[in-house]
ZAPAKE-592791 format. One record per residue (C-alpha): chain; x, y, z. Coordinates in Angstrom, 1 decimal. Example, Ala and Ser with C-alpha at 12.3 -4.5 7.8 and 13.67 -1.06 7.14 Angstrom:
% ZAPAKE-592791
   cadena     east    north       up
        A     12.3     -4.5      7.8
        A     13.7     -1.1      7.1
END
This chain:
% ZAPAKE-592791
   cadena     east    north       up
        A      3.3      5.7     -7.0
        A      2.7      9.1     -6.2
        A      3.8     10.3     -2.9
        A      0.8     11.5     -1.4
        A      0.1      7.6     -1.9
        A      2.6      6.1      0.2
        A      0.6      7.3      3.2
        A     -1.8      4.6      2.9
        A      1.0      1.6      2.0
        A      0.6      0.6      5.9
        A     -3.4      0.0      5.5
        A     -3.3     -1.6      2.4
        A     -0.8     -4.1      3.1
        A     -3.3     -4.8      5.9
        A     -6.3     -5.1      3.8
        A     -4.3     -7.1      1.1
        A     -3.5     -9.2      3.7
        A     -6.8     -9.6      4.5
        A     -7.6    -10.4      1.1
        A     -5.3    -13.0      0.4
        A     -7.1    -15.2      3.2
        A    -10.1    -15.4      1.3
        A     -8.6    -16.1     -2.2
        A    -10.0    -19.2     -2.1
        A    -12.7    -19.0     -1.0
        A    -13.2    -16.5     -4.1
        A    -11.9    -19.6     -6.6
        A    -14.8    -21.7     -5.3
        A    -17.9    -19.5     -4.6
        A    -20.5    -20.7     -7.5
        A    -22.6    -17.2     -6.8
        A    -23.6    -14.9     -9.9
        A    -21.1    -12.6     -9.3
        A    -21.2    -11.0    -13.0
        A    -22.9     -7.6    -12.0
        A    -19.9     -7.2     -9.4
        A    -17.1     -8.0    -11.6
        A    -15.6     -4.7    -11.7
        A    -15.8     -4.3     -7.8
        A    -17.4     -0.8     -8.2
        A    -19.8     -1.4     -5.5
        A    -20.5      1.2     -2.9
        A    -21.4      0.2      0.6
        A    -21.3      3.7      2.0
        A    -22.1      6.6      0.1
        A    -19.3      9.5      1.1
        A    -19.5     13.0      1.1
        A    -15.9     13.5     -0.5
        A    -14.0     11.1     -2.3
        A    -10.1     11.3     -3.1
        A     -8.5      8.3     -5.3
        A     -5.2      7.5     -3.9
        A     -4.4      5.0     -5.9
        A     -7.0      3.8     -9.1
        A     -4.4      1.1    -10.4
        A     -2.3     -0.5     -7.9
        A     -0.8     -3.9     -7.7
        A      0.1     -4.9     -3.6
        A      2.1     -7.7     -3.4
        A      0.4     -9.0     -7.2
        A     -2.7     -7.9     -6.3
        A     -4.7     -5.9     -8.5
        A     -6.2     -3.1     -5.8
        A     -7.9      0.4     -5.9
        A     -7.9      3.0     -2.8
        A    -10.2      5.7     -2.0
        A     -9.5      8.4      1.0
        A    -13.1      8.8      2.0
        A    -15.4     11.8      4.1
        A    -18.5     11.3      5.6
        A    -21.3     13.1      6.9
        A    -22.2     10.7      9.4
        A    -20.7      9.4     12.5
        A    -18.1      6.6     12.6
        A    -20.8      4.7     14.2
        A    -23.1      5.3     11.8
        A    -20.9      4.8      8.5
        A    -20.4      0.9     10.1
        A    -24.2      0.4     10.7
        A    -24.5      1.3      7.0
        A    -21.3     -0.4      6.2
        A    -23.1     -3.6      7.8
        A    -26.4     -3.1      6.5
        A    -25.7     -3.0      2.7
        A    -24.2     -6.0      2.8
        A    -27.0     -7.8      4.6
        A    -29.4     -6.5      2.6
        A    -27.2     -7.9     -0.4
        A    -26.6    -11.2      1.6
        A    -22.6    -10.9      1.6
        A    -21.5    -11.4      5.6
        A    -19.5     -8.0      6.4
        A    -17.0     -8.2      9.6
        A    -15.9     -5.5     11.4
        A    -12.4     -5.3     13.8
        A    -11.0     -2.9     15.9
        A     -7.4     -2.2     14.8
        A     -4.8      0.2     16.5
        A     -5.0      2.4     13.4
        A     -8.8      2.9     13.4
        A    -12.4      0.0     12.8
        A    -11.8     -2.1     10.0
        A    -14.7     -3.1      8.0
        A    -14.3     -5.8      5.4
        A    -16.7     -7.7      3.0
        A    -16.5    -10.2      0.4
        A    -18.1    -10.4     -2.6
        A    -17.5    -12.9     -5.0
        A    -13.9    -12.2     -6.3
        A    -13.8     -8.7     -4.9
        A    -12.6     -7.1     -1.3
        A    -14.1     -4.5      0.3
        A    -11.8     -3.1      3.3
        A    -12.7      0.2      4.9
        A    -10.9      1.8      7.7
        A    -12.3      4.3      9.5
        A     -9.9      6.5     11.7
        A    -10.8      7.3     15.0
        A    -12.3     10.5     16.3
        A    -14.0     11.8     19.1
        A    -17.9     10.2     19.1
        A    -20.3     11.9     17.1
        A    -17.5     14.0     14.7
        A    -17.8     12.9     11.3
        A    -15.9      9.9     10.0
        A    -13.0      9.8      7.6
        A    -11.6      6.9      6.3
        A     -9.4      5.0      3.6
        A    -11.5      1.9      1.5
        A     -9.7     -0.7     -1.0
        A    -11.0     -2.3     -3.0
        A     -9.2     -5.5     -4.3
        A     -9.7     -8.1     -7.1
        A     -8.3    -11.5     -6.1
        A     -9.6    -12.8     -9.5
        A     -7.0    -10.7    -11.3
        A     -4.6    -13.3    -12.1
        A     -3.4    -11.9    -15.6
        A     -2.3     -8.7    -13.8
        A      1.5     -8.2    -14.2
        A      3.8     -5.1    -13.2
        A      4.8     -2.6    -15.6
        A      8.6     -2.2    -13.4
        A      9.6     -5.4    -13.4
        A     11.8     -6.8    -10.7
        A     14.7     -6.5    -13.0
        A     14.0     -2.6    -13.3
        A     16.8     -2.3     -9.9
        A     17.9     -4.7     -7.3
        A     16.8     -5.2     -4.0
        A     19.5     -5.1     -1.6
        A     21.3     -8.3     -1.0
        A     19.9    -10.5      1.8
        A     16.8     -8.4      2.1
        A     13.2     -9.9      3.0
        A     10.3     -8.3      0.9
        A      7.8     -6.9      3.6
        A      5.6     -5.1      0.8
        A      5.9     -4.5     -3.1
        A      3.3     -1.7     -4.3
        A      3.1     -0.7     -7.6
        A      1.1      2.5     -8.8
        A      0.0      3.3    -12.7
        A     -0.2      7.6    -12.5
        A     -1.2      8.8    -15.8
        A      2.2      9.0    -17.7
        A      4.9      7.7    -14.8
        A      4.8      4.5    -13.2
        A      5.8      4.1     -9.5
        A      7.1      1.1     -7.4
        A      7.5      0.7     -3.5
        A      9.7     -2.0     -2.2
        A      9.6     -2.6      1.9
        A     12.5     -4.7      3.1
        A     14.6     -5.5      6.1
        A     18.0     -6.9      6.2
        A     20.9     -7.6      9.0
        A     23.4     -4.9      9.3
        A     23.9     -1.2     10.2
        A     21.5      0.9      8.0
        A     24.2      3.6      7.2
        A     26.6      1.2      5.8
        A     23.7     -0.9      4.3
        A     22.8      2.6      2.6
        A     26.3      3.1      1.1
        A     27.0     -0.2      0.2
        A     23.1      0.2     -1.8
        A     24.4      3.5     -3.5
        A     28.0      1.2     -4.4
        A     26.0     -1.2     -6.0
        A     23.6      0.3     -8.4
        A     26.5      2.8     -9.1
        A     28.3     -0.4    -11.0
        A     25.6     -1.2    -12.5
        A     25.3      2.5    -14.4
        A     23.1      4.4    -11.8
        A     24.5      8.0    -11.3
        A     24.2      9.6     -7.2
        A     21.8     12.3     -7.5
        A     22.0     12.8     -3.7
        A     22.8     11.0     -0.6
        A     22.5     12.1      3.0
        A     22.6     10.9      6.6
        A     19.2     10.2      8.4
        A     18.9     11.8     12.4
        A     16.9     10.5     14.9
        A     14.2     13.6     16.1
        A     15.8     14.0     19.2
        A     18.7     16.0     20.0
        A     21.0     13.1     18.7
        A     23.6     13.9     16.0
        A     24.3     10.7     15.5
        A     23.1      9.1     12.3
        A     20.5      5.9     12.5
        A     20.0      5.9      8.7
        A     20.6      7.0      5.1
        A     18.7      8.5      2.1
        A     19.6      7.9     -1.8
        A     18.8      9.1     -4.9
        A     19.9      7.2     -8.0
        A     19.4      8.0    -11.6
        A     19.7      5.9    -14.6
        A     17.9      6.9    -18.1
        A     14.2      7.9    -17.3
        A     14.3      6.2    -14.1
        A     14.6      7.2    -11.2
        A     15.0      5.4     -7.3
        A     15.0      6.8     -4.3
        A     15.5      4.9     -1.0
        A     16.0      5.5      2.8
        A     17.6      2.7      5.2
        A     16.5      3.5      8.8
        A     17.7      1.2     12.3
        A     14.8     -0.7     13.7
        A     15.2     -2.3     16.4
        A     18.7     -3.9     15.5
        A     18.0     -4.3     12.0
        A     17.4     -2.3      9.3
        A     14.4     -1.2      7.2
        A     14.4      0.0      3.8
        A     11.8      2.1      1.3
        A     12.9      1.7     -1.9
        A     10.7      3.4     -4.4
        A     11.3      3.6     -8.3
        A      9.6      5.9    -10.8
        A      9.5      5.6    -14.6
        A      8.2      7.7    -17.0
        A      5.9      6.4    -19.8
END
């Protein structure tokens, strides 16, 4: 995954979780679905389009994502939002999030999640759309989960996987028990025996004026691949972003 991608790991984990809700309902919807079977629709047409990510896999997933500008209003980008999908006769939802409105529809085996960010009324809307296949059961990761290990005793939170054109990127989100600077060298200590070289390691500092160190960063190195991963304190326990990279 490239790292201007990783911005958009939070909201996609969202919309895949909203996804995964209606995976059966996509398994048993007899609708002709053939002319959207490569989930290419557009609900809103933007003024500016960025592809973040055009062959991702979140948590198995197959899943695209678009960073998205509009020339209309935030308002009006979810009346059209809406609209196309009545028109179309697929029910469309919209929710108000933290983050920003979150507008989802489903059409036969594909997910439509847009999420507009908020800005000031009548300023025009930005936003970040996936679009996700929950018929995509063939869909398999090109790092497998033998590629490194995950840190012992560590709960997946999100697995992202990226296909760039010629490198291959995975993101691992975990948490674990235990102080996240120990947790870091004891990371470092175990893919070291198992013929990773230290390309760097440092403390992570809070933004205050603290000098004490919440947290630790890694880079590893073996062959073409290459893993980077922070361990940060949250709240008593500790998070970690583990991201690999092969070349292909």
């Amino acid at each position: 995954m490239k790292r201007s991608s990783f911005v958009a790991w939070r909201f996609v984990r969202c919309a895949v979780r909203w996804s995964v809700r209606f995976r059966w309902l996509a398994c048993t919807l007899l609708l002709p679905v053939a002319a959207a079977a490569e989930c290419d629709r557009r609900p809103v047409q933007p003024e500016r389009i960025q592809i973040i990510g055009r062959d991702m896999l979140v948590n198995g997933v197959p899943a695209t994502v678009y960073g998205l500008e509009f020339a209309q209003s935030a308002d009006e980008v979810s009346e059209s939002f809406r609209a196309f999908w009545a028109r179309e006769g697929v029910p469309a939802k919209a929710r108000l999030e933290f983050s920003g409105l979150l507008l989802s529809a489903l059409d036969g085996a594909c997910h439509y999640v847009l999420l507009i960010a908020p800005v000031r009324k009548g300023l025009h809307a930005k936003g970040v759309m996936s679009v996700v296949r929950l018929n995509g059961g063939s869909a398999r990761h090109l790092i497998p989960d033998s590629a490194v290990p995950l840190p012992p005793g560590s709960k997946t939170v999100s697995d992202i996987e990226s296909h760039d054109p010629g490198q291959t990127g995975r993101t691992w989100i975990v948490r674990l028990n235990g102080d996240a600077v120990n947790q870091a060298r004891g990371y470092g200590r175990m893919l070291a025996a198992q013929g990773w070289t230290t390309v760097a390691f440092m403390p992570v500092y809070p933004l205050d004026s603290t000098r004490q160190a919440v947290g630790g960063a890694i880079g590893m190195q073996r062959g073409t691949d290459r893993v980077d991963a922070v361990f940060s304190d949250r709240q008593g326990q500790t998070q970690a972003v583990i991201h690999i990279t092969r070349d292909r």
